[in-house]
C-alpha positions in Angstrom: -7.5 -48.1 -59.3 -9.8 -48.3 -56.0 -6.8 -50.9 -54.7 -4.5 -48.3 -55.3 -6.6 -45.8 -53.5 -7.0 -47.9 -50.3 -3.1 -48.6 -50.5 -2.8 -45.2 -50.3 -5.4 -44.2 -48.1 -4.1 -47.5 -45.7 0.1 -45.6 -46.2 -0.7 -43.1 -43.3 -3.3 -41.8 -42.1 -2.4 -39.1 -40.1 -0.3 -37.1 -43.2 -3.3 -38.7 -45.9 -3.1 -36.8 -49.1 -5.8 -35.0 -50.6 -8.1 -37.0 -52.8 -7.3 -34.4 -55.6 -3.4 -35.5 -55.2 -5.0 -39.2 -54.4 -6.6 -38.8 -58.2 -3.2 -37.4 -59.9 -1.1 -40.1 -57.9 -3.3 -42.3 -59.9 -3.9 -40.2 -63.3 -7.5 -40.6 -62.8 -9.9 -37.3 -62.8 -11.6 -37.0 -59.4 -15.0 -37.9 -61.1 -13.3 -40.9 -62.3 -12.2 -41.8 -59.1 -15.8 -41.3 -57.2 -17.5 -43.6 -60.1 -14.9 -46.9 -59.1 -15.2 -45.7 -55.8 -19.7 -45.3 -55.5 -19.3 -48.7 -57.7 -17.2 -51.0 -55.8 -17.9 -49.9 -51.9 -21.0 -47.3 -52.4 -19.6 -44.8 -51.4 -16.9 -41.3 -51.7 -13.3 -41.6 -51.7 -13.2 -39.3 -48.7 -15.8 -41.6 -46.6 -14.2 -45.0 -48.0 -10.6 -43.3 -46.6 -12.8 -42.2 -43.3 -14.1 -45.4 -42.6 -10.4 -47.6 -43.6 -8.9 -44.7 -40.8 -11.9 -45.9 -38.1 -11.5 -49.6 -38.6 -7.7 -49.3 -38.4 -8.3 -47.4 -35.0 -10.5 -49.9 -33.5 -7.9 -52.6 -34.3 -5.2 -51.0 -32.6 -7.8 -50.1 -29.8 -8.8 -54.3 -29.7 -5.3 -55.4 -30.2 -3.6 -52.9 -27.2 -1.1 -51.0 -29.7 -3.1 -47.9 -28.6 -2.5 -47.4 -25.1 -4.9 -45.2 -25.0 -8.2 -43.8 -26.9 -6.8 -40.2 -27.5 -3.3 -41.9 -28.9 -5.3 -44.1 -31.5 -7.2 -41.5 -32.7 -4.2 -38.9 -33.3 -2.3 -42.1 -34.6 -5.2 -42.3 -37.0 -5.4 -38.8 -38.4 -8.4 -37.9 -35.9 -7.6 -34.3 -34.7 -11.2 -33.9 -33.2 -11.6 -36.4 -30.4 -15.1 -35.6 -29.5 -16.0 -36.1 -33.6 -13.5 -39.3 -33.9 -16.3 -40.8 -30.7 -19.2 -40.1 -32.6 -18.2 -41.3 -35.7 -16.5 -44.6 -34.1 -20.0 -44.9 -32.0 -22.2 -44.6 -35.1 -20.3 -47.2 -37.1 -19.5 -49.8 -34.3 -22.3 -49.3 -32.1 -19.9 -48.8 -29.2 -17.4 -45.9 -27.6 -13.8 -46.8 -28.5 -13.0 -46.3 -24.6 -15.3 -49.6 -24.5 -13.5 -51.3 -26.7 -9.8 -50.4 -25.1 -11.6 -51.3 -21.6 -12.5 -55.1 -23.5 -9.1 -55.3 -24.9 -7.9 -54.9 -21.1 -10.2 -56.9 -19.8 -9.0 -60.0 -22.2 -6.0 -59.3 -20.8 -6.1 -58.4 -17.2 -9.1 -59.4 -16.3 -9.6 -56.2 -15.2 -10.0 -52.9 -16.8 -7.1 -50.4 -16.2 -7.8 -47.8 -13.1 -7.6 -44.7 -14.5 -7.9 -43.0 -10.7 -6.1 -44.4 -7.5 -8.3 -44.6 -4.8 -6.3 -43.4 -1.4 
């Protein structure tokens, strides 16, 4: 059931179901479904799906399929950019524009200019 949930939750992000839909998709109650869930990660079906929609940003933000961090965030199902920071900086200790600005660097060797200087 919770692999089930996490294919579902992994589908797409950005048009995610609601975990009442989630639980009848899976013909599980939703009290059902936050037991497997609290016993195998520790934690909700909505902050499981959270945190799978955060670590699938950050990899498109390390690998450069996000050309930028507003596109991974919307890509992601993150409508609020300022919340989609704070949650990314509270659960990998950095800012996601850091982590596009490493990808680049890997790349370039330089991080991308955002301004020209004339």
């Amino acid at each position: 059931m919770v692999d089930r949930f996490d294919e579902m939750a992994r589908a797409n992000f950005r048009l995610a179901p609601p975990i009442p839909d989630i639980c009848a998709m899976l013909a599980v109650s939703p009290r059902t479904l936050v037991r497997a869930m609290r016993a195998i990660h520790g934690t909700t079906p909505s902050r499981h799906r959270h945190a799978l929609a955060l670590a699938a940003a950050r990899r498109a933000l390390l690998d450069g399929e996000s050309a930028s961090v507003r596109e991974a965030a919307l890509r992601f199902g993150f409508r609020e950019l300022g919340r989609f920071a704070a949650d990314y900086r509270a659960m990998f200790g950095e800012n996601p524009s850091e982590t596009l600005r490493r990808h680049w660097q890997q790349v370039t060797g330089d991080p991308p200019r955002l301004f020209s200087r004339s």
